[in-house]
LUMSEKE-537637 format. One record per atom (N, C-alpha, C): x negated, z, y negated. Coordinates in steps of 0.1 Angstrom, whole numbers, padded with zeros to 4 digits, always signed. Example, Ala and Ser with C-alpha at 12.3 -4.5 7.8 and 13.67 -1.06 7.14 Angstrom:
BEGIN
-0132+0078+0057-0123+0078+0045-0132+0078+0033-0128+0071+0022-0137+0071+0011-0129+0079+0000
//
This chain:
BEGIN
-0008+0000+0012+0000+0000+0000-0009+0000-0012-0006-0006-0023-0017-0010-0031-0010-0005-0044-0019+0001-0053-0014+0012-0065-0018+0005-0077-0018+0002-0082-0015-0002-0099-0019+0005-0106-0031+0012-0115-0038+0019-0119-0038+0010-0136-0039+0020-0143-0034+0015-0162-0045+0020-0166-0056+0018-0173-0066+0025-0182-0061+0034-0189-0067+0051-0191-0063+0056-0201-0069+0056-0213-0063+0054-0225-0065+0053-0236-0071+0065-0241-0083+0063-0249-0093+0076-0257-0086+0073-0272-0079+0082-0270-0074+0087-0286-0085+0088-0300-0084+0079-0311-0093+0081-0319-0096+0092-0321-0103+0095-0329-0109+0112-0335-0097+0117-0345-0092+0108-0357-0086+0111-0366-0069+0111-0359-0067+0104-0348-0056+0105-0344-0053+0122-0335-0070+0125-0334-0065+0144-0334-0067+0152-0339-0070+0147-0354-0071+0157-0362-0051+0156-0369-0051+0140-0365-0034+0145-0372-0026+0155-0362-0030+0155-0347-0020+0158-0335-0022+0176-0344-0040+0177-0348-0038+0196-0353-0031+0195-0365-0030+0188-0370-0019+0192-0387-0010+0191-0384+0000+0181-0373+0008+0185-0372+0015+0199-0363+0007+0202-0351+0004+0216-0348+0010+0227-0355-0002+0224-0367+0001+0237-0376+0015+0239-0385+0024+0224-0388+0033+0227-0393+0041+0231-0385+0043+0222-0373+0051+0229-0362+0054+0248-0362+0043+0250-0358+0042+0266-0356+0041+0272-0370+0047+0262-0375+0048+0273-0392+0039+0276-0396+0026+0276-0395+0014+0284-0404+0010+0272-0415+0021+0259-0414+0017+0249-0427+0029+0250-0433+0030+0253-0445+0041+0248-0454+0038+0242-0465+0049+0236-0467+0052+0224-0482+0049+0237-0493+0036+0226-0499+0033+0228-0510+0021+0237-0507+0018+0237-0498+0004+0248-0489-0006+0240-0492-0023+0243-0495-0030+0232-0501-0037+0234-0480-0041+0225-0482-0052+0223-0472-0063+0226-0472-0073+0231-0461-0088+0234-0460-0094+0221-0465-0103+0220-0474-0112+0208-0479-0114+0202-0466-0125+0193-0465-0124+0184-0462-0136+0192-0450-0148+0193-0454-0160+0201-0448-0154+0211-0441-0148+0219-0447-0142+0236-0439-0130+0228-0428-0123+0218-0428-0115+0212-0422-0122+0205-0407-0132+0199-0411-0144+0196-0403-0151+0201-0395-0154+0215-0402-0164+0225-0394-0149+0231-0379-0142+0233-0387-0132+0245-0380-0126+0235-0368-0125+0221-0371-0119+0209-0358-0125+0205-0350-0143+0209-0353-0154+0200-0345-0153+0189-0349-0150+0183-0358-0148+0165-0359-0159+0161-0368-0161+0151-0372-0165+0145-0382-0153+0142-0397-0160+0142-0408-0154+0145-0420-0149+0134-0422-0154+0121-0415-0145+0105-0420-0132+0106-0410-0137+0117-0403-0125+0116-0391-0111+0120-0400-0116+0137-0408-0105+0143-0412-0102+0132-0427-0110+0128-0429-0107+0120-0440-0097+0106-0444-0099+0099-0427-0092+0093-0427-0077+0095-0419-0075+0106-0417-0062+0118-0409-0058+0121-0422-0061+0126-0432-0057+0125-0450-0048+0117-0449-0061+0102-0452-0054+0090-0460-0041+0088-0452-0040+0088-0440-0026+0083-0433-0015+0094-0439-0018+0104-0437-0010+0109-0443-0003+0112-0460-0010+0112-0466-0011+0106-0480-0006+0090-0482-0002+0082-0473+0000+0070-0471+0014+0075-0470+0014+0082-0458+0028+0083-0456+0041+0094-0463+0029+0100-0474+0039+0108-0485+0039+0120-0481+0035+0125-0472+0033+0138-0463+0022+0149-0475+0012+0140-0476+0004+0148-0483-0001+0141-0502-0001+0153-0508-0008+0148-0524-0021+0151-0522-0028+0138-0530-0045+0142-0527-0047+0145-0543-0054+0159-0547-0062+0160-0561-0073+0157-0560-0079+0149-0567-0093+0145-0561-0099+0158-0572-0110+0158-0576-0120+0169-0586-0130+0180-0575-0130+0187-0585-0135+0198-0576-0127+0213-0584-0130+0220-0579-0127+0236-0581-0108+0242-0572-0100+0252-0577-0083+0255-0571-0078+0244-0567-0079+0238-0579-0066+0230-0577-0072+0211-0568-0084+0216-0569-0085+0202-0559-0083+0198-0544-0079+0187-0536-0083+0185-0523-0065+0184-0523-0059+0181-0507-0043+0181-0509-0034+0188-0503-0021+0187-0512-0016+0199-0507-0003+0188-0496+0005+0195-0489+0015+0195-0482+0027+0192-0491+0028+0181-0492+0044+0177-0502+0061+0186-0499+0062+0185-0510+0074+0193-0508+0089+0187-0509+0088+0171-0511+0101+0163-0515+0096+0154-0504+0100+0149-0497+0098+0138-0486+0108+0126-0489+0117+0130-0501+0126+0118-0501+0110+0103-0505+0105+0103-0512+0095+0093-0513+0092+0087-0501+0084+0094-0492+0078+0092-0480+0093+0082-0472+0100+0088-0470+0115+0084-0464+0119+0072-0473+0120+0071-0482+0124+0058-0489+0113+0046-0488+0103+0051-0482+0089+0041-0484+0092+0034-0469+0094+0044-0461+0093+0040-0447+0109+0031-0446+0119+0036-0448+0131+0030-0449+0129+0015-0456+0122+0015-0468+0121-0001-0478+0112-0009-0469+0105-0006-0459+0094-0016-0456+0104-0019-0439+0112-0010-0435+0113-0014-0424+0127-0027-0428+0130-0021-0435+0148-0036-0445+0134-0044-0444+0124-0047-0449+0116-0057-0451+0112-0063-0440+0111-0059-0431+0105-0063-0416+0116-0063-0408+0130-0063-0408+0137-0070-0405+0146-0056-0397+0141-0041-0396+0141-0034-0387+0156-0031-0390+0161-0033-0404+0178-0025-0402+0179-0039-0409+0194-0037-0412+0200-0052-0418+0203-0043-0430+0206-0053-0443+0210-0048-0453+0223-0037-0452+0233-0045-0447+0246-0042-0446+0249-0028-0433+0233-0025-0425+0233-0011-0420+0231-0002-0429+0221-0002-0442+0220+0005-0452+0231+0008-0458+0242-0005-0462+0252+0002-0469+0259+0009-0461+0261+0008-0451+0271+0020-0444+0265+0028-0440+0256+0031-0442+0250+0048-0444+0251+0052-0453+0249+0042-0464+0248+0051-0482+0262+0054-0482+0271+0049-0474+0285+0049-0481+0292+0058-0474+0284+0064-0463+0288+0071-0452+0284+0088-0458+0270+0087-0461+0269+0102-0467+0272+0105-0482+0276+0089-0487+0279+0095-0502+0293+0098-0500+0303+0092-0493+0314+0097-0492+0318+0114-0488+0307+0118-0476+0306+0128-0472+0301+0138-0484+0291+0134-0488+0287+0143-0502+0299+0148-0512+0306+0139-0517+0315+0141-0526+0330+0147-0522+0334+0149-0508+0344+0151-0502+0342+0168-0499+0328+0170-0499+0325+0185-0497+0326+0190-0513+0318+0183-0522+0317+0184-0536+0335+0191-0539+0344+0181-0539+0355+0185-0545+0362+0199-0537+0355+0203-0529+0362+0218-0524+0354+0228-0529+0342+0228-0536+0340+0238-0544+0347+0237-0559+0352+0248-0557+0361+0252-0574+0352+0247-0588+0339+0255-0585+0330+0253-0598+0317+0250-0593+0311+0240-0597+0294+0232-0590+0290+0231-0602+0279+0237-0605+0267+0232-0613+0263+0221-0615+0262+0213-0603+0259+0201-0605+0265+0193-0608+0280+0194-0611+0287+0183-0616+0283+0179-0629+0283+0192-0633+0281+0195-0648+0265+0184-0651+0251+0185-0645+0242+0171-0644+0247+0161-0640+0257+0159-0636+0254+0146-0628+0268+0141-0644+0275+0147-0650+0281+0145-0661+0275+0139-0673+0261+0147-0675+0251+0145-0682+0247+0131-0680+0242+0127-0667+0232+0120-0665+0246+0104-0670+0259+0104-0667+0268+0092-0671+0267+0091-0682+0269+0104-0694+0269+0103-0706+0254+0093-0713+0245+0096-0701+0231+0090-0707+0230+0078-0703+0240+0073-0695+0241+0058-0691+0246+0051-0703+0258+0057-0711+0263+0052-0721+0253+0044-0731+0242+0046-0736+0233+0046-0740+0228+0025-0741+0233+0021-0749+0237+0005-0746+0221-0004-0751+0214+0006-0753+0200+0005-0755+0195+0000-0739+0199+0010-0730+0193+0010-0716+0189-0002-0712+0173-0003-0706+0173-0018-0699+0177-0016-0688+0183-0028-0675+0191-0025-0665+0177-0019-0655+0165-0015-0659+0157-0005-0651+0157+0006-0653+0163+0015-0664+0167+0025-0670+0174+0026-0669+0187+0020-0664+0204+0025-0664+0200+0027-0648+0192+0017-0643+0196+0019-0627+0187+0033-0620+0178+0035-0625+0172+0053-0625+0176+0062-0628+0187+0061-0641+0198+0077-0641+0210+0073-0632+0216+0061-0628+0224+0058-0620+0216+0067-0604+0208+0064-0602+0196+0069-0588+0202+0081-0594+0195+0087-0600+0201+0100-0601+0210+0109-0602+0228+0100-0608+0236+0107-0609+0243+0102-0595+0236+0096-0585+0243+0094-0571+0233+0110-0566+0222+0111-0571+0216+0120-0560+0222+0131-0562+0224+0132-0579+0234+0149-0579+0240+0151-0573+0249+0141-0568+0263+0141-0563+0259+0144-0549+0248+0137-0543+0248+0142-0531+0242+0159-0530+0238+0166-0543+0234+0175-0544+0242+0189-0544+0258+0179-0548+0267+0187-0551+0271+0189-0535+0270+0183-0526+0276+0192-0509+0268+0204-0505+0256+0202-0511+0249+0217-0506+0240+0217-0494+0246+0200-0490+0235+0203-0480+0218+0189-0486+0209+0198-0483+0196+0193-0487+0191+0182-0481+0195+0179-0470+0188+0165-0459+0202+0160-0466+0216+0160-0467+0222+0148-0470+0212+0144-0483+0212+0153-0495+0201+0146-0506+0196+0139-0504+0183+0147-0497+0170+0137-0496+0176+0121-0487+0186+0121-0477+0187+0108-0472+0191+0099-0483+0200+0105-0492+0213+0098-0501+0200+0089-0508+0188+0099-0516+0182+0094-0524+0165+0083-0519+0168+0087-0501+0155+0073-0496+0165+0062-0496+0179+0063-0491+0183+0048-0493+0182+0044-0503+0184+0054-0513+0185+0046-0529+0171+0041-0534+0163+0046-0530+0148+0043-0529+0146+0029-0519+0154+0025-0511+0147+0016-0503+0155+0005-0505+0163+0002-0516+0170-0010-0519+0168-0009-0533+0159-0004-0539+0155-0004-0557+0154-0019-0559+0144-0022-0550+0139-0036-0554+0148-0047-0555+0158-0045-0541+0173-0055-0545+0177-0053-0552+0182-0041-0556+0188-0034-0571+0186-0039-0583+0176-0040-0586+0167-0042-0599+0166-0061-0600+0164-0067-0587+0166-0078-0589+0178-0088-0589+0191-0079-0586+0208-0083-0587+0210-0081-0605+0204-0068-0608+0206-0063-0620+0203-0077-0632+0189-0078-0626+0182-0087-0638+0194-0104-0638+0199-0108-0625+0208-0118-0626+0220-0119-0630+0226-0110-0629+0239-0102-0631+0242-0108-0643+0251-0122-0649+0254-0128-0657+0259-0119-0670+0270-0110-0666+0274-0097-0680+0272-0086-0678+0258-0084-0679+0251-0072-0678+0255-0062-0679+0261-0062-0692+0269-0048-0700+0281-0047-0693+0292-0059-0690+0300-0059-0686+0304-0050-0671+0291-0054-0666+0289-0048-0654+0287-0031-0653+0279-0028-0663+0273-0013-0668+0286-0007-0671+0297-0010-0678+0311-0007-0684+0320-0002-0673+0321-0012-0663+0328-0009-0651+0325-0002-0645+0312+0003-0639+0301+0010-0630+0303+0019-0638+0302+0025-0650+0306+0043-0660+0319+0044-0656+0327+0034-0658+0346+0039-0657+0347+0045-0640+0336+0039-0635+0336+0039-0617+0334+0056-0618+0321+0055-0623+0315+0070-0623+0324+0084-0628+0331+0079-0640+0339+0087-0643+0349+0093-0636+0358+0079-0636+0365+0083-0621+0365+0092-0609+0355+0089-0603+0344+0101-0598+0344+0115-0601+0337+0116-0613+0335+0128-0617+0349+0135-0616+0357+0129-0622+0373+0134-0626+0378+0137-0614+0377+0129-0603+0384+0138-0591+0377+0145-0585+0369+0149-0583+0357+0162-0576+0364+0169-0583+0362+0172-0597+0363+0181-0605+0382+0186-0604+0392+0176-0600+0404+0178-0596+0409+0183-0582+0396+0183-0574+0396+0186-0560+0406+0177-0555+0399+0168-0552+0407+0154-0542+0398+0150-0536+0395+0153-0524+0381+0151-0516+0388+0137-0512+0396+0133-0505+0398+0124-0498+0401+0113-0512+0403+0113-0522+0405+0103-0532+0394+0100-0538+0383+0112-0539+0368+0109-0546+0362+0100-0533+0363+0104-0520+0355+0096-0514+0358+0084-0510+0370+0080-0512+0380+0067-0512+0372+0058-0524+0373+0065-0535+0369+0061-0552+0352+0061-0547+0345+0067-0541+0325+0062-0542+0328+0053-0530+0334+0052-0517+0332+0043-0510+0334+0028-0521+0348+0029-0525+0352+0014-0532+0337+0009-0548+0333+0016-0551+0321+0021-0560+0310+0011-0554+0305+0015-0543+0295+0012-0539+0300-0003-0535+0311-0003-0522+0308-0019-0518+0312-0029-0528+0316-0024-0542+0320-0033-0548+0309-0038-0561+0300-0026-0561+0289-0031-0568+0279-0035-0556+0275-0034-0547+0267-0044-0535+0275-0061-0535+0283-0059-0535+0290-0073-0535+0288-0080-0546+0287-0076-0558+0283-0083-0571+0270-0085-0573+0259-0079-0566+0245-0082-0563+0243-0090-0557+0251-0091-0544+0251-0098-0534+0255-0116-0544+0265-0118-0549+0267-0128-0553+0257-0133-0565+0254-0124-0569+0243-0126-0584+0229-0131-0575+0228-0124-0566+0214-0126-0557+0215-0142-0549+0228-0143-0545+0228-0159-0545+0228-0169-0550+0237-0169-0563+0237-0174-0570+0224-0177-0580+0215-0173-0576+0198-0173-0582+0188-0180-0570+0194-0178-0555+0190-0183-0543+0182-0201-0543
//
């Protein structure tokens, strides 16, 4: 009987210095916002070589995981990030680029937790965050705005909103999709024949919004951001062809 034998693979150096960083967060002795052992003391304590740990950094610093300060003295070398939505919107934008989700899987996720977001939103009595994400419309108004400045407080008065359920991972998801279609975003915006016109409807949308959370009608606010969203994707969508 004849056996089939696979080579095993020698794991690079840096691919175990990431398997110890991640170790350490696992078992909790790493937290967000914890700086790391320099580079040398990182080195000495792993047995490895310094290009090893150096380039177990850069991946991660690549992947948003880590800030690097470069200098010397406290505050240099990197620390453990504490917002992942970047990292997550980075990985989400390249995989829509490489073909991994389809456009139209992103919107029914965005449309899925922003509905969820604002449905929880309207059953608290009083939220803080309405009251920003109030602010952030009123600064939409602002007819100055280029449509790369309306569409960054826009980013943000969706992320309030998903701020407003309370829960923290709906956030950070709400705000990597919004991160991983900027670039469609921004390039529907720039075609978008009545710019303003469009800005006008998208505020009265928002308002809308606001007004029923704040009325406690969960199932009408989330009725009102579902129709929000597919109906401004659909105006991109035709602006984005219509330039095709």
């Amino acid at each position: 009987m004849s056996t089939s034998w696979e080579p095993v693979r020698q794991p690079r150096t840096h691919e175990l210095v990431l398997e110890r960083i991640e170790e350490q967060v696992m078992a909790g002795d790493l937290h967000a916002g914890e700086r790391l052992p320099g580079e040398r003391q990182l080195a000495a304590a792993l047995g490895v070589s310094r290009s090893a740990v150096r380039e177990a950094l850069r991946i991660m610093e690549a992947f948003g995981l880590l800030t690097a300060h470069t200098g010397r003295g406290p505050d240099s070398g990197a620390v453990v990030t504490t917002d992942p939505t970047e990292a997550v919107g980075r990985m989400l934008r390249l995989h829509l680029a490489l073909g991994g989700y389809q456009l139209s899987d992103i919107l029914e996720a965005r449309v899925m937790l922003e509905r969820a977001s604002v449905a929880d939103a309207s059953l608290e009595p009083q939220n803080p965050r309405i009251d920003a994400a109030a602010q952030l419309v009123t600064a939409m108004d602002n007819p100055e705005l280029t449509p790369f400045e309306f569409n960054e407080l826009d980013t943000q008065f969706h992320v309030e909103l998903a701020s407003c359920s309370g829960n923290e991972l709906i956030r950070t998801l709400t705000a990597a999709v919004r991160e991983s279609i900027r670039p469609l975003v921004l390039n529907g915006f720039q075609h978008v024949p009545d710019w303003r016109e469009t800005a006008t409807t998208l505020q009265s949308q928002h308002r809308n919004i606001l007004h029923l959370i704040r009325d406690r009608q969960p199932e009408r606010a989330a009725q009102a951001i579902d129709d929000h969203i597919r109906s401004f994707h659909g105006k991109l969508a035709t602006a984005g062809q219509a330039t095709s």
